[in-house]
C-alpha positions in Angstrom: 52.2 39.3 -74.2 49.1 41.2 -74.4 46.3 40.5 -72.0 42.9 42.3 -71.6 42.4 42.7 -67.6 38.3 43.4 -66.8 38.5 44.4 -63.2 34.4 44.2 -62.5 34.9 40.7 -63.7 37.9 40.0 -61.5 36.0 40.9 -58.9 32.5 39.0 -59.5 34.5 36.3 -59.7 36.9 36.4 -56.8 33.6 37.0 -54.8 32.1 33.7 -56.0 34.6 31.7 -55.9 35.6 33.3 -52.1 31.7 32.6 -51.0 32.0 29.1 -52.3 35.8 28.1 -50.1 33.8 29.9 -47.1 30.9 28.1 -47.4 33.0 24.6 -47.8 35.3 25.6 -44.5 32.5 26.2 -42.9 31.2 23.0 -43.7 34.1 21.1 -43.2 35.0 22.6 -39.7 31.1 22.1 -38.6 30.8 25.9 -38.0 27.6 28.1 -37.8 27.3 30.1 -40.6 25.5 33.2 -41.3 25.2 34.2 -45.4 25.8 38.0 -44.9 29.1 37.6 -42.8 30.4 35.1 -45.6 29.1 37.9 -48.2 31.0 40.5 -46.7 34.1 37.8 -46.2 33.9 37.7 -49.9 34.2 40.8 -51.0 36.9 41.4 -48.6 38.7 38.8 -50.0 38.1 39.8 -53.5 39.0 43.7 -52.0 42.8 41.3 -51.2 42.8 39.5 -54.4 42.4 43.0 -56.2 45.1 44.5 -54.6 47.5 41.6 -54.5 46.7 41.4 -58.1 47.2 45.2 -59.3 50.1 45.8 -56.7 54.1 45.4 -57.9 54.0 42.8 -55.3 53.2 40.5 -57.7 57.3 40.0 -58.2 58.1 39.5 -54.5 57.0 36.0 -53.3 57.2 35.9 -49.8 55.4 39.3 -49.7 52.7 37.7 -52.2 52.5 34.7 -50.0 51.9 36.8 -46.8 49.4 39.0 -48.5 47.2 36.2 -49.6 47.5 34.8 -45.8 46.8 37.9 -44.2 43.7 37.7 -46.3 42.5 34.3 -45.6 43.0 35.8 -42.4 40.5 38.6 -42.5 38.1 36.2 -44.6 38.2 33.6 -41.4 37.7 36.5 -38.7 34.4 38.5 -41.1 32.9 34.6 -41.6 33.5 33.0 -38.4 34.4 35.3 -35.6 37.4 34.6 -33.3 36.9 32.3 -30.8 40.4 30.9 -29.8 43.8 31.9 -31.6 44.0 27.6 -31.9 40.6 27.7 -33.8 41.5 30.7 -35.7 44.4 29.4 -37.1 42.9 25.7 -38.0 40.4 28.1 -39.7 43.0 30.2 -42.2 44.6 26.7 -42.5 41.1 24.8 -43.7 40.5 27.6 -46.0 43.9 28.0 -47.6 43.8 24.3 -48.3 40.5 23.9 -49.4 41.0 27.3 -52.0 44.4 25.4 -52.9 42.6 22.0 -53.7 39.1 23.7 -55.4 41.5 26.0 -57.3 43.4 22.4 -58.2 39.7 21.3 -59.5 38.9 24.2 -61.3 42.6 24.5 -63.2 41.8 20.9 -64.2 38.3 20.6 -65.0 39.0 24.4 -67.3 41.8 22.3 -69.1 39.2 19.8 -70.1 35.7 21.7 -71.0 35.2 25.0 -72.1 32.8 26.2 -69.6 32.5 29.7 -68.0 34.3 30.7 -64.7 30.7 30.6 -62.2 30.3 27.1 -63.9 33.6 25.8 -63.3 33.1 26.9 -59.9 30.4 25.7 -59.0 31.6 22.0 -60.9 35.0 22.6 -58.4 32.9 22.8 -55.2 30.5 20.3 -56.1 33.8 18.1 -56.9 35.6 18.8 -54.0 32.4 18.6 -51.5 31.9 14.8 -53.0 35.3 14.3 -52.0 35.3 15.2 -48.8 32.7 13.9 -48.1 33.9 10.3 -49.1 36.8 11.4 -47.0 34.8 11.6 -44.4 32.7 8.8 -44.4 35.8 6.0 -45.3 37.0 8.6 -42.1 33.9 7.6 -40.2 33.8 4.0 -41.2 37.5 3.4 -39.8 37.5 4.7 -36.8 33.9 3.3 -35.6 34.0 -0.6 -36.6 35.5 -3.3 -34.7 36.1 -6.5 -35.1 34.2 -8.5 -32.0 34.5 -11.9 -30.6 31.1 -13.3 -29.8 31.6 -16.8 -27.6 29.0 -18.9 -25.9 29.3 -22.5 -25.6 32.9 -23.3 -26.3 32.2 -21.5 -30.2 33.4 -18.1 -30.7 32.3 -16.1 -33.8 34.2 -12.8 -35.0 31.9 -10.2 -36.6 32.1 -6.6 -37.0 30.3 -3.8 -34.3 29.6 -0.6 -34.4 31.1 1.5 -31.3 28.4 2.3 -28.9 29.2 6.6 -28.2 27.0 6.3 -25.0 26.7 10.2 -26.3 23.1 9.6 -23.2 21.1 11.0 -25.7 18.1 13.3 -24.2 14.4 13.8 -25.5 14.2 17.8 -26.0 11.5 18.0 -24.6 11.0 16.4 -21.5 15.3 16.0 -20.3 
């Protein structure tokens, strides 16, 4: 089988699509985010994808497998910095799994339309942002209401509450 392999167009791509999983695990993890680091994460990462694609790696799995962690890794460190080893590696883990579900999103959404690569990307993250943000609402919802018993007089009533944080809240301005 004959394929034609346009490496400029590899890359553009990888480097979207790389920007796009940065920007949603930085989202997702709640982390401060500065454009240019997640630019330069990018192109490292499309740098990885470039020579994990080109390399006779491609035939060893476990090496292929290590390659593409070793550079979520560097694409976690140039974005976000290392903090804590713990935070480091929930990072690499967020962004492997959120590139494994967008690239779910894009394989499915390219079976069904004929759109081009930046569009499907961008359909994929707007996709997958929806969903986790559903994900984190129902989340939200769950967790935070309670059923309460209200009783005064011998009659009790059962509603739902929202817990009370007591996060003491200050005005920024005067404490």
């Amino acid at each position: 089988m004959y394929y034609d392999f346009y490496i400029d167009i590899f890359i553009l791509e990888n480097i979207l699509l790389d920007y796009l999983v940065l920007l949603l695990t930085g989202g997702v993890l709640r982390k401060r985010m500065n454009f240019l680091r997640i630019l330069l994460a990018s192109f490292a990462g499309a740098a990885g994808g470039c020579i994990l694609m080109l390399t006779p790696i491609r035939s060893m799995p476990a090496i292929l497998i290590l390659g593409y962690l070793l550079t979520a890794l560097l694409m976690a460190v140039l974005s976000f910095g290392i903090s804590s080893k713990r935070m480091l590696a929930k990072e690499v883990i967020c962004l492997c799994g959120i590139a494994f579900l967008m690239g779910g999103i894009f394989q499915a959404l390219a079976s069904q339309f004929s759109l081009s690569v930046p569009a499907l990307a961008f359909c994929s993250a707007g996709l997958l942002t929806l969903l986790l943000r559903g994900y984190q609402s129902a989340r939200f919802r769950a967790q935070n209401y309670y059923d309460v018993i209200l009783g005064l007089g011998g009659r009790t009533v059962c509603v739902r509450g929202l817990r009370d944080t007591g996060n003491h809240l200050k005005d920024p301005v005067t404490g």
